[in-house]
N, C-alpha and C positions, 0 to 999 in steps of 0.2 A: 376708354383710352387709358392705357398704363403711363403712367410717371417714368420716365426714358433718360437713358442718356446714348450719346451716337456708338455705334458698336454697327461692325460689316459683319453680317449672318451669313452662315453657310447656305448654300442655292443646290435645289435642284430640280426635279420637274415631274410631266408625266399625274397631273391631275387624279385624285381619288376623290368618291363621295363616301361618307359613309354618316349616317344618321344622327342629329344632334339632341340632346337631351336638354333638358327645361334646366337653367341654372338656379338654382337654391340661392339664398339669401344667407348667409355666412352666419352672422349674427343668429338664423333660425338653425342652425346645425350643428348644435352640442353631438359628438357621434358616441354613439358605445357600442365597441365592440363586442361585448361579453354574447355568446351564446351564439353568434352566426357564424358559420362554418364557413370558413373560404370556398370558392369559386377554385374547379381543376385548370394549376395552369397549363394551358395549352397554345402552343405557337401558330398563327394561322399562315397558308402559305404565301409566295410572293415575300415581298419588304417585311411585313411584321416577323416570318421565321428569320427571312438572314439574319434581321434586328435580332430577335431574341439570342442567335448564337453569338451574335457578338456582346452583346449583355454576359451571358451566361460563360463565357472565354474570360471574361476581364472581372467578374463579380462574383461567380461561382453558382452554384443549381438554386435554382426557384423551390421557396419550400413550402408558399403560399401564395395566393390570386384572389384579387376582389374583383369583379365586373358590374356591383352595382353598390347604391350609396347605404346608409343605416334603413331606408325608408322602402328598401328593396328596387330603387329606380335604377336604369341602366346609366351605366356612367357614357357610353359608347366607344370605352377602351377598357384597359386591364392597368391596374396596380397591384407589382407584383413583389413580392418580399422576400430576399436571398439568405440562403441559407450560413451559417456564421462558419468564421474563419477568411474571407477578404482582409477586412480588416479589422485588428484587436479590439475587442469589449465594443461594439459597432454592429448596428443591423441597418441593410440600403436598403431603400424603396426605389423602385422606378416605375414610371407609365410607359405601357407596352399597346401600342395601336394608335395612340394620339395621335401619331407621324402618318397616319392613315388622310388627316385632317390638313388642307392645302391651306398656307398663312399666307396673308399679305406682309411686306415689312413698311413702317413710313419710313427709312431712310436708304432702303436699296431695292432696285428692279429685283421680279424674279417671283417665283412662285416656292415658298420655305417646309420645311418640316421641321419637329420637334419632340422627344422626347426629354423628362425631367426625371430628375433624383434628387432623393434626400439622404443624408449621411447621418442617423442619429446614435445615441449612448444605448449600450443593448438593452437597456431596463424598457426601452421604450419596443420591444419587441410582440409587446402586447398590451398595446395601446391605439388609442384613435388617430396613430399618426398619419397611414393610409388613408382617411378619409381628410385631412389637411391637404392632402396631392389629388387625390380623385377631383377636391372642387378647385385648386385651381386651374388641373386640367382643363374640368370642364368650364372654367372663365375663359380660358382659352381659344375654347372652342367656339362659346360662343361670340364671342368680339371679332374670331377670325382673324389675328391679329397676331405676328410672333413679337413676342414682348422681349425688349431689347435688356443687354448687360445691363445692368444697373437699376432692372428692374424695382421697386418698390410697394408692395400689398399689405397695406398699414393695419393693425389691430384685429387681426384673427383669432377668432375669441376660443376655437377650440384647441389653435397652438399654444395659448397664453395657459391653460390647464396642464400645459406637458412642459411648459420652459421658463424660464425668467426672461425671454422673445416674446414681443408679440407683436412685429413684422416679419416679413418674407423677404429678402432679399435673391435676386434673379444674376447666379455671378456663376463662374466655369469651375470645372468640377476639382478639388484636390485630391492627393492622395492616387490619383490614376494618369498613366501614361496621358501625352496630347494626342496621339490615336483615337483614343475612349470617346471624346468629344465630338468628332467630329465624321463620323461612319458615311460611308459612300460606299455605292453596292451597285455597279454598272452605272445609268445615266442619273441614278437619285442619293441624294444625299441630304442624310439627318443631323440637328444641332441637337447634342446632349447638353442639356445647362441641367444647374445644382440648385435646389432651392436650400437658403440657409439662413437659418430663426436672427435678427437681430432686434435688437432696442430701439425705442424711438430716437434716441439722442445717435444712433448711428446711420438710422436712416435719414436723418436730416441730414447728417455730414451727405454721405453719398448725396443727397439733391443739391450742395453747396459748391462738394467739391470734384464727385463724379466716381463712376465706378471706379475708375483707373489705380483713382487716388486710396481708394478705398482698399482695394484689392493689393496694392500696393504696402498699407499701412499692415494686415491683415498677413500678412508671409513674412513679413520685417519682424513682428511681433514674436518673442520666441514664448513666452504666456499667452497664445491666443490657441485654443484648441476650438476650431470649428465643430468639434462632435459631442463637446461640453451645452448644453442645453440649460444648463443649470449656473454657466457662468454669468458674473457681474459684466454690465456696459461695460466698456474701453473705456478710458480716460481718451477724449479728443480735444 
């Protein structure tokens, strides 16, 4: 069960199966990159291609694809990494097929989709940041479960090696149109949320005082660069 706060998820429908992969132990998955060659990305068709072009319209061309974790397991999606020039000194990651995976929410009817992204500093363009998204995808997947605004994933020890973070906070994405978020493509529609590194002294706030507030604090801030990996906690 993910640590929550109330947040109304985008709904849509039309049930998929697609195969779930054994969830790795966090703590046992220090990743390195070095020496494995990306996965070709390719769109597959139905929801995952429209997905992809509406990725690819708002983020720019895919210049690399993972499909499996350091250990060579299948992740049962794609994380894929965009070529630069979106946004300044910045390389995104996103999960491509997760949305394949039908979510329960505990706080609204409805059968949910989901894909994620990450916003980081370009230095981190070749590093284990991909595999930080591959596994909370696949947490994802396996709890079945779309993990609400304000989500919380405490002490990740392979983001703690790329940041002065080592939580995950689960908040809407900056920097991109409210379109970006929220894709609907005939009778189904996908939630894009943003995963973003913070401190333990800020994920306590958000449990105290809730995403709202958080998110709130966090765009009021003219010193808070979300793509900063390497900034100090907030004063709260």
């Amino acid at each position: 069960m993910y640590q929550s706060q109330a947040y109304a998820p985008y709904c849509g429908d039309e049930p998929t199966v697609a195969p779930l992969s054994a969830v790795p132990n966090l703590t046992d998955r220090i990743a390195d990159r070095s020496g494995r060659a990306p996965v070709a990305a390719t769109a597959i068709g139905g929801l995952t291609d429209r997905l992809f072009r509406h990725l690819t319209r708002h983020l720019g061309s895919v210049s690399a694809a993972w499909s499996t974790d350091p250990a060579g397991a299948d992740l049962g999606f794609q994380v894929v990494e965009f070529a630069p020039g979106r946004i300044d000194e910045a390389v995104i990651y996103s999960t491509l097929g997760l949305s394949d995976y039908i979510l329960d929410s505990p706080v609204a009817d409805g059968r949910f989709r989901l894909e994620l992204i990450m916003i980081a500093p370009e230095r981190l363009r070749h590093s284990a940041l991909p595999y930080v998204l591959g596994d909370y995808g696949r947490m994802v997947v396996a709890l079945r479960e779309l993990p609400e605004i304000g989500t919380i994933v405490r002490n990740v020890p392979v983001l703690a090696d790329l940041s002065t973070m080592n939580s995950l906070y689960l908040g809407q994405p900056p920097h991109l149109p409210p379109d970006f978020a929220r894709f609907r493509s005939g009778g189904l529609a996908v939630n894009i949320d943003w995963l973003l590194p913070v401190s333990t002294a800020e994920a306590t706030f958000v449990d105290a005082e809730g995403w709202a507030a958080f998110e709130k604090l966090i765009y009021e801030r003219e010193d808070f660069d979300p793509i900063d990996y390497d900034r100090a906690s907030m004063p709260l």
